[in-house]
C-alpha positions as CSV (number, residue, x, y, z in Angstrom):
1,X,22.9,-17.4,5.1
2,X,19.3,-15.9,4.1
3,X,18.6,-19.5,3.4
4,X,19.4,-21.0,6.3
5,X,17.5,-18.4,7.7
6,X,14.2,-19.2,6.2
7,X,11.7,-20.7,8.3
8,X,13.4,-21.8,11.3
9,X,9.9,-22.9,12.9
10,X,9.5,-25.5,10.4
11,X,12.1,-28.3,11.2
12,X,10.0,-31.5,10.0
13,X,9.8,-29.3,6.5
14,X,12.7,-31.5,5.0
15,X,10.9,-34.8,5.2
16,X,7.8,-34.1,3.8
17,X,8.4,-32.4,0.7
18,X,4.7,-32.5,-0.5
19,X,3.2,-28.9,-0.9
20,X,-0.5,-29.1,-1.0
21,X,-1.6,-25.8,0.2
22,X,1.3,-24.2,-0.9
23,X,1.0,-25.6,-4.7
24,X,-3.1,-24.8,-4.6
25,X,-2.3,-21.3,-3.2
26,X,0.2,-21.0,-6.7
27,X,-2.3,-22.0,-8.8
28,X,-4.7,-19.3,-7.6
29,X,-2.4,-16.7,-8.6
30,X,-2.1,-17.8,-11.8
31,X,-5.4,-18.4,-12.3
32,X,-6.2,-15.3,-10.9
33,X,-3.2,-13.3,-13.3
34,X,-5.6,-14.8,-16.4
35,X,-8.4,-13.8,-14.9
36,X,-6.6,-9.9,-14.2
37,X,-3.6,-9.3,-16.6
38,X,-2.8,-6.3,-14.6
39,X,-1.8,-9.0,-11.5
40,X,0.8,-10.9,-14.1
41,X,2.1,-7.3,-15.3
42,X,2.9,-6.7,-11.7
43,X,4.2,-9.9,-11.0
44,X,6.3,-9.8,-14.2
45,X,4.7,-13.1,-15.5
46,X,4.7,-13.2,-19.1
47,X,0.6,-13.7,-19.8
48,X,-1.3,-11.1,-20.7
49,X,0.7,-8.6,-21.8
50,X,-1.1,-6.9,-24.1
51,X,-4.3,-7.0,-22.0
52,X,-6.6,-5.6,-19.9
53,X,-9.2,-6.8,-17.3
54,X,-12.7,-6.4,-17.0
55,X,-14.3,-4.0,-14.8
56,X,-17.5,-4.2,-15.0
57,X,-19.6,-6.7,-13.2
58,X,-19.4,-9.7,-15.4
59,X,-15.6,-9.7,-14.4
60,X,-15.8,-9.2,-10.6
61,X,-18.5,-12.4,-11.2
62,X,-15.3,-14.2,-12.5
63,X,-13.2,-13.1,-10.3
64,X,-15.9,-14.1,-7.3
65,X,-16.2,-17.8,-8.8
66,X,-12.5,-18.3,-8.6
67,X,-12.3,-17.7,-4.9
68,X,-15.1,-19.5,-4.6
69,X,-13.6,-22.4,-6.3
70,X,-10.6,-22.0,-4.3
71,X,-11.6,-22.2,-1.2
72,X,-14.0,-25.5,-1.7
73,X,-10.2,-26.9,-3.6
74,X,-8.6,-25.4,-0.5
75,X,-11.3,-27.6,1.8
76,X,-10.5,-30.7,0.1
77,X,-6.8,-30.3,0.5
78,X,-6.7,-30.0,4.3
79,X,-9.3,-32.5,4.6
80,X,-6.3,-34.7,3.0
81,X,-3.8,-33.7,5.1
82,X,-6.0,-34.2,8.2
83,X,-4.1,-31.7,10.8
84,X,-1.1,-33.0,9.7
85,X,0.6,-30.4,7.7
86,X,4.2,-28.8,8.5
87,X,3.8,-24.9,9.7
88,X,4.9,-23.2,6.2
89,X,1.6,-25.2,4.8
90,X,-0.6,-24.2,7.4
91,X,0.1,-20.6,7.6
92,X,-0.4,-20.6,3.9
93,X,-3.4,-22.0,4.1
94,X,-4.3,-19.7,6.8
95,X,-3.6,-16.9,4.9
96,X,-5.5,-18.0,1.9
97,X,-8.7,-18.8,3.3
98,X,-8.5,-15.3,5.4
99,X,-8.2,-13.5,2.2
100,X,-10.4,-15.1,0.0
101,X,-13.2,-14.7,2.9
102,X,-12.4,-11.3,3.3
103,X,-12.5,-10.5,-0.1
104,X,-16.0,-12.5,-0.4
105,X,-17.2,-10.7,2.1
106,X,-16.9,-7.2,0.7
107,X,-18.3,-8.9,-2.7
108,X,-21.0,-10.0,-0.9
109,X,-21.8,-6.7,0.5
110,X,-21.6,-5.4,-2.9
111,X,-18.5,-3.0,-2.2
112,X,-17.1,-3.2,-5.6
113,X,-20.4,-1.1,-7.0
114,X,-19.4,1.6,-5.4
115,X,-15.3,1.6,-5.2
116,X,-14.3,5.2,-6.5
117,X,-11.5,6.5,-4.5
118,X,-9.0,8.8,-5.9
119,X,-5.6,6.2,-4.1
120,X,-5.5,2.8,-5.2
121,X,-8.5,2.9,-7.3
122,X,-8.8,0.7,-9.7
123,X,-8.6,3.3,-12.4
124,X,-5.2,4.5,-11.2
125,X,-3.8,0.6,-11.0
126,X,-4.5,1.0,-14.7
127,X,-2.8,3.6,-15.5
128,X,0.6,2.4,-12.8
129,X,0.6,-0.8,-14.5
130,X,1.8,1.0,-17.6
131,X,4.3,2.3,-16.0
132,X,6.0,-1.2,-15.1
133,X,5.6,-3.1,-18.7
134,X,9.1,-3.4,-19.9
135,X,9.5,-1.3,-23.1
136,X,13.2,-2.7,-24.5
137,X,12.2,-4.2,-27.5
138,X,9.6,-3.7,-30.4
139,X,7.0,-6.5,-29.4
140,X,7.3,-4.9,-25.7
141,X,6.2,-1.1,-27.3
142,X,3.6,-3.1,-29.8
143,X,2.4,-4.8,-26.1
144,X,1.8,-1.2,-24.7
145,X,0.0,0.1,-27.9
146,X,-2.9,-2.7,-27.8
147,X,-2.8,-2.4,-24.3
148,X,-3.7,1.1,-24.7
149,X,-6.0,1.4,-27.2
150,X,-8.0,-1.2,-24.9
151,X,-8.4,1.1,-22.4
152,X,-11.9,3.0,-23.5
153,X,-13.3,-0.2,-23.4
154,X,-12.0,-1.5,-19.8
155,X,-13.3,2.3,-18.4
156,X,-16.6,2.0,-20.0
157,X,-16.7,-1.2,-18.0
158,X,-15.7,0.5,-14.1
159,X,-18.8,2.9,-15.6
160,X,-21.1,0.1,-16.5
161,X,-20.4,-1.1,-12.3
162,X,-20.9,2.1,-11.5
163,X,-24.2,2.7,-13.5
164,X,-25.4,-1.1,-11.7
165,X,-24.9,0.5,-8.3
166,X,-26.3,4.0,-9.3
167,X,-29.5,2.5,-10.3
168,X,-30.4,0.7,-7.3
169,X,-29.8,3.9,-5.2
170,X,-28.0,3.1,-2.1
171,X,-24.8,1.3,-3.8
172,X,-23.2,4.6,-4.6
173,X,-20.2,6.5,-4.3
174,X,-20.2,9.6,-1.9
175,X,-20.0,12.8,-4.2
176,X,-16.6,14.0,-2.5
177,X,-15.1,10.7,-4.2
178,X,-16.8,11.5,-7.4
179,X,-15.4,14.8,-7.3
180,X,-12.0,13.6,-6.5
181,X,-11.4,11.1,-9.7
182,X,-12.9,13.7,-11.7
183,X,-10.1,16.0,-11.2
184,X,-7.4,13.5,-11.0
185,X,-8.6,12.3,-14.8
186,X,-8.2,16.3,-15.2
187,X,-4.5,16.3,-14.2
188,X,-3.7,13.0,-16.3
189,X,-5.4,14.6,-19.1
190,X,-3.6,17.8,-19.3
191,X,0.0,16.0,-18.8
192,X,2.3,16.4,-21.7
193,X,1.1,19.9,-23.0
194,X,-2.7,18.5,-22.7
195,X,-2.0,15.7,-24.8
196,X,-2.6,13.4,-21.7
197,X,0.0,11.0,-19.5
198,X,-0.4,8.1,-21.9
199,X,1.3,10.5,-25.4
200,X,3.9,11.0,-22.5
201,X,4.6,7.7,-21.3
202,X,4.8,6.9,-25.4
203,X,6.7,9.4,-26.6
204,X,10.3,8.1,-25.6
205,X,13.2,8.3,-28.2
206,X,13.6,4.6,-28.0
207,X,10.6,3.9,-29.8
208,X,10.8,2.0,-32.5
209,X,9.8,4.3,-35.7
210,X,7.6,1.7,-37.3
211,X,5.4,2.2,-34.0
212,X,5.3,5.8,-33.6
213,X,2.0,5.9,-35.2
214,X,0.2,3.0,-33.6
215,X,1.8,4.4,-30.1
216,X,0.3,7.8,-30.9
217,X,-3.3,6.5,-32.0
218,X,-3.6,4.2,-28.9
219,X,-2.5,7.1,-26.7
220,X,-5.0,9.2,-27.7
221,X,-7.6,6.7,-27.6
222,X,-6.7,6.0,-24.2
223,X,-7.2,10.0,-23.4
224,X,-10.4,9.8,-25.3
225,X,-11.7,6.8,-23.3
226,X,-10.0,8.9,-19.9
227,X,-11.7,12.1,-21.3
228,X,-15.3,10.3,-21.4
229,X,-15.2,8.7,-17.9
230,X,-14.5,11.7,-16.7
231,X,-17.5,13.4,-18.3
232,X,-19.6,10.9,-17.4
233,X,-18.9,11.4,-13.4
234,X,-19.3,14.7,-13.5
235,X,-22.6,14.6,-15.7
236,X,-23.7,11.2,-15.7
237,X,-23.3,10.1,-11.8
238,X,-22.7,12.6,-9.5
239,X,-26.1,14.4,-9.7
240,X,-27.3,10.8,-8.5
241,X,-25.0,10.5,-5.7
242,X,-26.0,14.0,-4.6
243,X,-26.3,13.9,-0.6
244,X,-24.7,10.6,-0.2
245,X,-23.0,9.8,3.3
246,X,-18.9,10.3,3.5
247,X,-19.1,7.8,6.3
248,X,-20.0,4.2,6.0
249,X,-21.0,2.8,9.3
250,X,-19.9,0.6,11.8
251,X,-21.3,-2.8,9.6
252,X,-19.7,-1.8,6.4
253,X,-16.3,-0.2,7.8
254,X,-15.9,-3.2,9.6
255,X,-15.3,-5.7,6.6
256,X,-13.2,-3.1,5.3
257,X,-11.0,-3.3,8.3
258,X,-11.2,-6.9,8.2
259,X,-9.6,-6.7,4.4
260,X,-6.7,-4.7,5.5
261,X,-5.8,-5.6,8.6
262,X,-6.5,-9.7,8.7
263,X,-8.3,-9.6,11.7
264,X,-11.9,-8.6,13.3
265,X,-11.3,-5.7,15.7
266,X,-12.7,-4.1,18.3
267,X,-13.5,-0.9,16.9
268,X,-14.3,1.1,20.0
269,X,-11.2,-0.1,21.8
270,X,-8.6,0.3,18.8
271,X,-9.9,4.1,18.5
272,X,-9.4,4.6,22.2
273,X,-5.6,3.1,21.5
274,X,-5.0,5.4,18.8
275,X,-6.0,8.4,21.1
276,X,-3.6,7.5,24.0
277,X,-1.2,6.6,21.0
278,X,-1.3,10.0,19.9
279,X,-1.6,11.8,23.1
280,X,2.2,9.9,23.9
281,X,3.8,11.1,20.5
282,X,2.6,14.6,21.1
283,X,4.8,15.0,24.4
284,X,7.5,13.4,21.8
285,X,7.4,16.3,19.3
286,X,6.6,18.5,21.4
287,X,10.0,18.1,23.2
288,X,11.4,17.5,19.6
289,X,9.9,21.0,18.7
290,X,12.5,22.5,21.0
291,X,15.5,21.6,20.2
292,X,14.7,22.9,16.4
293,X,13.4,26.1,17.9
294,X,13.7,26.8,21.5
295,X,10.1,27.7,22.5
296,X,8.7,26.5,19.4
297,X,5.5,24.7,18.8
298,X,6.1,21.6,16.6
299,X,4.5,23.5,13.9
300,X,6.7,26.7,13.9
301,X,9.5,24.1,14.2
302,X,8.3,22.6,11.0
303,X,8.0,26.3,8.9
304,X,11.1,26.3,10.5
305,X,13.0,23.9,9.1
306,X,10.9,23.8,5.1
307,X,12.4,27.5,5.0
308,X,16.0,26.7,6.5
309,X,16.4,23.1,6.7
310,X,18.7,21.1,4.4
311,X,16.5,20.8,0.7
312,X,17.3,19.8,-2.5
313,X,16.5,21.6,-5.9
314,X,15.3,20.2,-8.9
315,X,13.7,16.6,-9.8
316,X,16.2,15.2,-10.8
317,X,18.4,15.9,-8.0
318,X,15.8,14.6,-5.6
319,X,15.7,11.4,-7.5
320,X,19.3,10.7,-6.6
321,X,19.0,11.7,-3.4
322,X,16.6,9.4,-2.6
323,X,18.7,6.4,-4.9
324,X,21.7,7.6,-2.2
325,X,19.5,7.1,0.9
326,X,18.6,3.5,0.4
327,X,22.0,2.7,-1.2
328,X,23.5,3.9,2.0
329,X,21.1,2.3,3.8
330,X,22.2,-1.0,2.5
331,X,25.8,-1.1,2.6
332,X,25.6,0.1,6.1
333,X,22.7,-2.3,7.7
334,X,23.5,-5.6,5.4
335,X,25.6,-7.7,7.8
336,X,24.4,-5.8,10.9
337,X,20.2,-5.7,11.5
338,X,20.3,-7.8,8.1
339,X,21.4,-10.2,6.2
340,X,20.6,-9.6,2.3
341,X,20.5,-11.8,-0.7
342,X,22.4,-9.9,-3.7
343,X,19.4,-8.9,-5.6
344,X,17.9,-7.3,-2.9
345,X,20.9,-4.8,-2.9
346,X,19.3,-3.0,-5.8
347,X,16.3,-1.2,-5.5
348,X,15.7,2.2,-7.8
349,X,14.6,5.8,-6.7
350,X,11.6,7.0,-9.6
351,X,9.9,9.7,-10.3
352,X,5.9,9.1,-10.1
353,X,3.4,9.8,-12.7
354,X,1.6,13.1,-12.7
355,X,-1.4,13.0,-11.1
356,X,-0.3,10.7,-8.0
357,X,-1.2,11.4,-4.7
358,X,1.5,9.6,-2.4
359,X,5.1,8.2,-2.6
360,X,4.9,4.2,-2.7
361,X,6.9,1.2,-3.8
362,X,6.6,-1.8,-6.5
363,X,8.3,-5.1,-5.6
364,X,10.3,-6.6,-8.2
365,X,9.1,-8.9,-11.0
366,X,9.6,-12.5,-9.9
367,X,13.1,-13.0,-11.7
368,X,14.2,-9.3,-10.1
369,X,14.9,-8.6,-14.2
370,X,12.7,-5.5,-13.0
371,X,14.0,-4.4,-9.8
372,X,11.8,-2.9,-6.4
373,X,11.2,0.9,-7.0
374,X,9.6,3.9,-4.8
375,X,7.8,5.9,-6.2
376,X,7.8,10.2,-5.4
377,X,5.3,12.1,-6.2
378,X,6.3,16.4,-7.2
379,X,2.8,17.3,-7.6
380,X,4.5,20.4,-9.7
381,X,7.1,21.2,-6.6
382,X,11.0,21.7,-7.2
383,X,12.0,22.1,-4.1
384,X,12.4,19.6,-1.6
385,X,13.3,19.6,2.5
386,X,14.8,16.8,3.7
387,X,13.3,17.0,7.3
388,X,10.3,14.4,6.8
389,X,11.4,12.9,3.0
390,X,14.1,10.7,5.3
391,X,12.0,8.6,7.4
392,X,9.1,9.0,4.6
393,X,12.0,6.9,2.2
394,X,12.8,4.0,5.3
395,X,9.8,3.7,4.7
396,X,9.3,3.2,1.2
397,X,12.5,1.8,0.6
398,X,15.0,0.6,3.2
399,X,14.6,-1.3,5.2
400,X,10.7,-0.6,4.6
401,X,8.7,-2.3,1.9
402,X,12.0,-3.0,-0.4
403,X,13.3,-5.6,2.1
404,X,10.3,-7.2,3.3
405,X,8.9,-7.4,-0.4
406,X,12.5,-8.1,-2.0
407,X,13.0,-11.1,0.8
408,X,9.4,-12.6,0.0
409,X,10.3,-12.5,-3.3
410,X,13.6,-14.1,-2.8
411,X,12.2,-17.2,-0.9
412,X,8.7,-17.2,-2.4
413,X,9.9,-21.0,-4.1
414,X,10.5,-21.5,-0.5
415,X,6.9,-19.9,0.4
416,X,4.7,-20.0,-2.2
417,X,3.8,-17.6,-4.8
418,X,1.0,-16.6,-3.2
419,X,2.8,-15.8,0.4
420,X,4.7,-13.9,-1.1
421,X,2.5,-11.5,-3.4
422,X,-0.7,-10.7,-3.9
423,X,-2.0,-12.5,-0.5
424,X,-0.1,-9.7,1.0
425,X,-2.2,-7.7,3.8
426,X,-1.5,-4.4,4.8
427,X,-1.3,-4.6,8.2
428,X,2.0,-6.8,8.1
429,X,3.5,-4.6,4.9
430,X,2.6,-1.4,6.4
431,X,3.2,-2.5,9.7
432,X,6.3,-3.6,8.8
433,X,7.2,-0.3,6.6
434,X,6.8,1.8,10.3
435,X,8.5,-0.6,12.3
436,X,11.4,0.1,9.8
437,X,10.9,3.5,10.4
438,X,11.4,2.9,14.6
439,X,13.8,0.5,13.5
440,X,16.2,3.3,12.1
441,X,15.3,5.8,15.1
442,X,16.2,3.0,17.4
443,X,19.5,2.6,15.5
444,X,20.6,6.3,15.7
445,X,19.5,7.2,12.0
446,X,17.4,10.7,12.5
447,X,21.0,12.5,13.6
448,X,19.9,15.6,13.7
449,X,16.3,17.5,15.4
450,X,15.2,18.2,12.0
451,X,14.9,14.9,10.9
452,X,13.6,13.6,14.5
453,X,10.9,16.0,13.8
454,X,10.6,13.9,10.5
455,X,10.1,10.5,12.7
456,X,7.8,11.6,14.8
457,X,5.5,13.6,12.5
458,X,5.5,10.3,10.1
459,X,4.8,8.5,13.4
460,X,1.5,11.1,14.6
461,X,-0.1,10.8,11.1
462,X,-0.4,7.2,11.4
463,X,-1.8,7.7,15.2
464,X,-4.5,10.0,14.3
465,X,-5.1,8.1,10.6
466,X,-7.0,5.2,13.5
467,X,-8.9,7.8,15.3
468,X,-10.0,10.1,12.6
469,X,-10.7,7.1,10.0
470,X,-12.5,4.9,12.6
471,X,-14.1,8.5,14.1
472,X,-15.5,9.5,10.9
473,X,-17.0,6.4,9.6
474,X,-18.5,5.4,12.7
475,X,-19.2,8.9,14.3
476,X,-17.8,8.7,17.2
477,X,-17.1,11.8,19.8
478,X,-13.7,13.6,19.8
479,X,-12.3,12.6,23.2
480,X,-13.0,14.9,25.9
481,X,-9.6,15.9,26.4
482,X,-9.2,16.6,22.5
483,X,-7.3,20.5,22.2
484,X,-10.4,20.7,19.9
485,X,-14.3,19.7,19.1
486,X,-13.9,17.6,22.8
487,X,-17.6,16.0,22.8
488,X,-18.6,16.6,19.1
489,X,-18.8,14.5,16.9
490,X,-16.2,13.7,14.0
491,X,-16.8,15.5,10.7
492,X,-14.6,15.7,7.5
493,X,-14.4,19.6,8.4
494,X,-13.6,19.6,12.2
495,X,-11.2,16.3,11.3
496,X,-9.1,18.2,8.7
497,X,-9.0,21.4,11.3
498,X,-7.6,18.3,13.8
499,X,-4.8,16.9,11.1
500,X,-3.5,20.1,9.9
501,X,-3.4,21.6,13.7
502,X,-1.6,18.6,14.3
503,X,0.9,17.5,11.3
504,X,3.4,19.0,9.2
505,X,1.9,18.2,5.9
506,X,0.9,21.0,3.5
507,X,-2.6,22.2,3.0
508,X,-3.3,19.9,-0.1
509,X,-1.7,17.0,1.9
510,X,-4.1,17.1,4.7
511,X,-6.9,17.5,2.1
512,X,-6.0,14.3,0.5
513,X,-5.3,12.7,4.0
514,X,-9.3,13.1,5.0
515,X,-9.8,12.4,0.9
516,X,-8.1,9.0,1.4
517,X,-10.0,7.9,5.2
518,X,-13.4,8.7,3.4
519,X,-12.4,6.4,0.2
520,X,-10.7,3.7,1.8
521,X,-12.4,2.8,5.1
522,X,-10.0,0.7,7.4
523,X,-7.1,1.3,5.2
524,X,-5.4,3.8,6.9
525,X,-5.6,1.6,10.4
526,X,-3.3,-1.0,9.1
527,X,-0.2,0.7,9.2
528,X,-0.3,1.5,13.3
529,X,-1.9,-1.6,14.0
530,X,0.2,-3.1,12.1
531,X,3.2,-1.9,13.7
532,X,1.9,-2.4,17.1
533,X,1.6,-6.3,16.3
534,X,5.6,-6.2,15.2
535,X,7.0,-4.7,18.1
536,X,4.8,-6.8,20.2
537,X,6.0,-10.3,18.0
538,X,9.3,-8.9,18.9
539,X,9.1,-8.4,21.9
540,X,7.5,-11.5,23.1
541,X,10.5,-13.4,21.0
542,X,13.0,-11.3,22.9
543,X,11.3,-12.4,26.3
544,X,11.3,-16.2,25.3
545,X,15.2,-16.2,24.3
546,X,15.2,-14.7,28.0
547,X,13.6,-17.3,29.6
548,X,15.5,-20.4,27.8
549,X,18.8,-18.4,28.7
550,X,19.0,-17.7,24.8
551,X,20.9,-14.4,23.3
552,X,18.0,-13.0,21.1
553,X,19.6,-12.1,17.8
554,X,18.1,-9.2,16.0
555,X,19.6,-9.9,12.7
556,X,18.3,-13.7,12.4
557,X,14.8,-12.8,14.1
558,X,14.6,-10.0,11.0
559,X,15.6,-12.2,8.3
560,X,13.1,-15.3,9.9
561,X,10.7,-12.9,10.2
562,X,10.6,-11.3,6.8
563,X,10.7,-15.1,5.2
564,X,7.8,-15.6,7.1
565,X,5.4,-14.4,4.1
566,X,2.5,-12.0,4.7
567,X,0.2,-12.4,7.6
568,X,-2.7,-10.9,8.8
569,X,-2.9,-9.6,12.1
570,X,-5.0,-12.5,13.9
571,X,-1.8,-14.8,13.4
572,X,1.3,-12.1,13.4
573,X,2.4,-11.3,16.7
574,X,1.8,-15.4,17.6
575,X,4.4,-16.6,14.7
576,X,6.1,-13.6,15.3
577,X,6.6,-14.5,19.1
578,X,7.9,-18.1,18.2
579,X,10.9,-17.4,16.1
């Protein structure tokens, strides 16, 4: 049925079997995986394996010339095709030209010179991408110990970018970020008894004893190279970033929005959305608040429930905990909200390395050989409440990022390669991930207070991630009727007074929360926008089934939708609306 499902929009598909855009947008990515090995690891594609790219100017030049080149090939293609393509091509090549612009255009600002942030960095893409080689046979193990031993050399080129932008002065890295990846290379060193996360990741039984050695050498390479980076910010570049802004400005941040999002926004007007946006979900904990503890304030209902909710002990425990939420979640919405292709029934509950600062998900290798996994951080904690790890896992899992990455894997011969991986754009994943979330409310899933609490906590982060991450880069006053700092102007220090006043995250999370708005600029948008442009696609679909006397069918819109490839938000809502 998924198949059938697939595209509904495109009904003159069938008679014009030529792919233009579609094929061009394929060879990108593989000319792009050559270009980075770390995007073939990821996509399971068997180039590259042993390794790594090149950080330092000379390879973002390469990388810049392939887009380049793509988009004067892309050109050419629809000159061809005149207007007349079915809408699977065009919204391909719609995509493609969005992203390769938008990636230009922070190249051409020169953002890469100065990209240190301590989530997502490029540094910790390294070390992830470790983490999803397959290591079942010796050449896969010999694969990881060249790959390794690389590593010093691939760091010393992110500091050779990073010693381009330090010596013309204003292409620099604010000092909190510097800080930051300091002591996250701290915590990767001192894994496995201070031998470092990479003797760790090697040290498994199953290695094959010929290997031990070359394992042990590269891993301690790779700690060496880790070890010198880190020296080298803390010595070497941060007394030249001294003083540095945490903001960015209105110019800068918004290209950065632009690359996450998929669309130019109206800055002033989105931040004025996510105030009335958080304003509403405050009445909606607040009310939640009380039926945990009668008389309660949301954050005495969340001490509340960490000291006397449900929890579970031990890492391991946690891990199948989580493996039992999405396998319920599965069995009980396939054939209901969805309608799933086997190999998107499996989907595996890990552990993250040490050192990481959020939960996340990997999609599956093109073949599904390796499968979708989220990803949870323990940052050293054994015990774990339930209350906001539920929604947090919808999320992450199911019917989150493992269905709508899992399904664009499943059609991507349908799609294109490209659709369906790394053109993805935030804005529609994330979106997506926190419509899931409402999805599962709307479906009666948070049964008890407790894990309504959950919801809606999940649900105010993500409102005040668009005021405080648009309010801090651009400055911008704390609303008048703000509890707090009403006519100020935002600063990291008032804004994390705001978000832990206001969330039930820890101490350190809230930290890490203003961390990641300074590092990221426009990142942290995507996920409320993003959801805002997937009920409103649903809703205008629902309201045109209406008006042709049409029963709207939430299953089938789901399963077009989620074949639909990634988006950005200039074009979401509109297909979203049509299906």
């Amino acid at each position: 049925m998924v198949s059938e499902l697939v595209d509904q929009t495109d009904t003159d598909s069938a008679r014009k079997p030529e792919r233009p855009i579609r094929d061009l947008a394929d060879r990108y990515v593989h000319r792009l995986a050559a270009v980075n090995p770390l995007i073939a690891t990821w996509l399971g594609l068997p180039v590259g394996e042993d390794r790594l790219p090149d950080l330092s100017p000379a390879g973002r030049v390469a990388h810049d010339e392939l887009s380049r080149a793509t988009l004067t090939e892309l050109d050419a293609a629809e000159r061809v095709a005149a207007g007349d393509l079915p809408a699977v091509e065009r919204r391909c090549g719609r995509l493609l030209r969005e992203r390769l612009e938008a990636d230009l255009a922070t190249s051409g600002d020169e953002e890469y010179l100065r990209e240190l942030v301590n989530v997502f960095g490029l540094q910790e893409r390294v070390q992830e991408i470790f983490a999803l080689m397959p290591v079942d046979s010796a050449d896969n193990w010999a694969a990881v110990a060249h790959r390794m031993r690389l590593l010093p050399a691939t760091l010393a080129g992110f500091r050779e970018t990073l010693e381009q932008a330090a010596a013309r002065g204003s292409f620099t890295a604010a000092p909190r970020q510097v800080r930051l990846l300091a002591g996250q290379l701290d915590r990767w060193l001192a894994a496995t008894d201070g031998r470092g996360w990479y003797a760790g990741f090697a040290e498994p039984a199953q290695v094959p004893a010929a290997l031990r050695a070359a394992l042990d050498t590269a891993a301690a390479e790779a700690a060496a190279g880790t070890a010198a980076l880190r020296d080298w910010l803390r010595t070497g570049y941060l007394p030249r970033v001294e003083g540095s802004p945490d903001g960015i400005g209105a110019d800068r941040y918004r290209a950065w929005a632009r690359f996450w999002t998929g669309a130019d926004l109206d800055l002033v007007e989105t931040y004025r959305w996510g105030w009335a946006t958080y304003q509403d979900l405050r009445v909606q904990l607040d009310k939640a608040a009380g039926e945990v503890l009668p008389g309660g304030t949301p954050a005495a209902a969340m001490r509340h429930l960490d000291e006397h909710g449900e929890a579970v002990e031990g890492t391991e425990a946690i891990r199948i905990r989580l493996q039992q939420i999405m396998d319920e979640a599965i069995r009980e919405l396939n054939g209901t909200a969805f309608e799933l292709a086997p190999p998107l029934h499996v989907v595996e509950a890990r552990i993250a390395p040490a050192g990481t600062g959020a939960p996340y998900y990997t999609p599956p290798s093109r073949d599904f050989a390796r499968p979708g996994r989220t990803w949870l951080p323990t940052n050293g904690q054994t015990r774990f409440p339930l209350w906001q790890l539920l929604s947090t896992w919808y999320h992450e899992g199911v019917p989150g990022h493992h269905l709508q990455h899992g399904q664009w894997v499943y059609v991507a011969g349908r799609l294109s390669l490209y659709q369906s991986s790394v053109g993805g754009i935030d804005a529609c994943g994330e979106g997506w991930a926190l419509y899931a979330e409402r999805l599962m409310d709307e479906l009666g899933y948070f049964r008890t207070p407790g894990d309504r609490i959950g919801y809606l906590d999940r649900q105010l982060l993500r409102a005040i991630r668009v005021v405080l991450d648009i309010g801090l880069h651009l400055e911008l006053p704390v609303p008048a009727d703000s509890p707090m700092g009403a006519g100020q102007r935002w600063t990291p220090e008032l804004a994390r007074a705001f978000l832990a006043a206001h969330s039930g995250q820890p101490a350190a999370a809230v930290d890490a929360e203003i961390d990641r708005y300074l590092g990221l600029p426009g990142q942290a948008i995507s996920y409320k926008l993003g959801e805002r442009a997937w009920l409103a696609g649903r809703a205008a679909a629902q309201a045109a089934h209406r008006a042709r006397g049409a029963t709207f069918d939430a299953k089938s819109w789901h399963m077009a939708a989620l074949s639909l490839g990634s988006l950005g938000l200039r074009d979401l809502t509109d297909e979203l609306s049509r299906l």
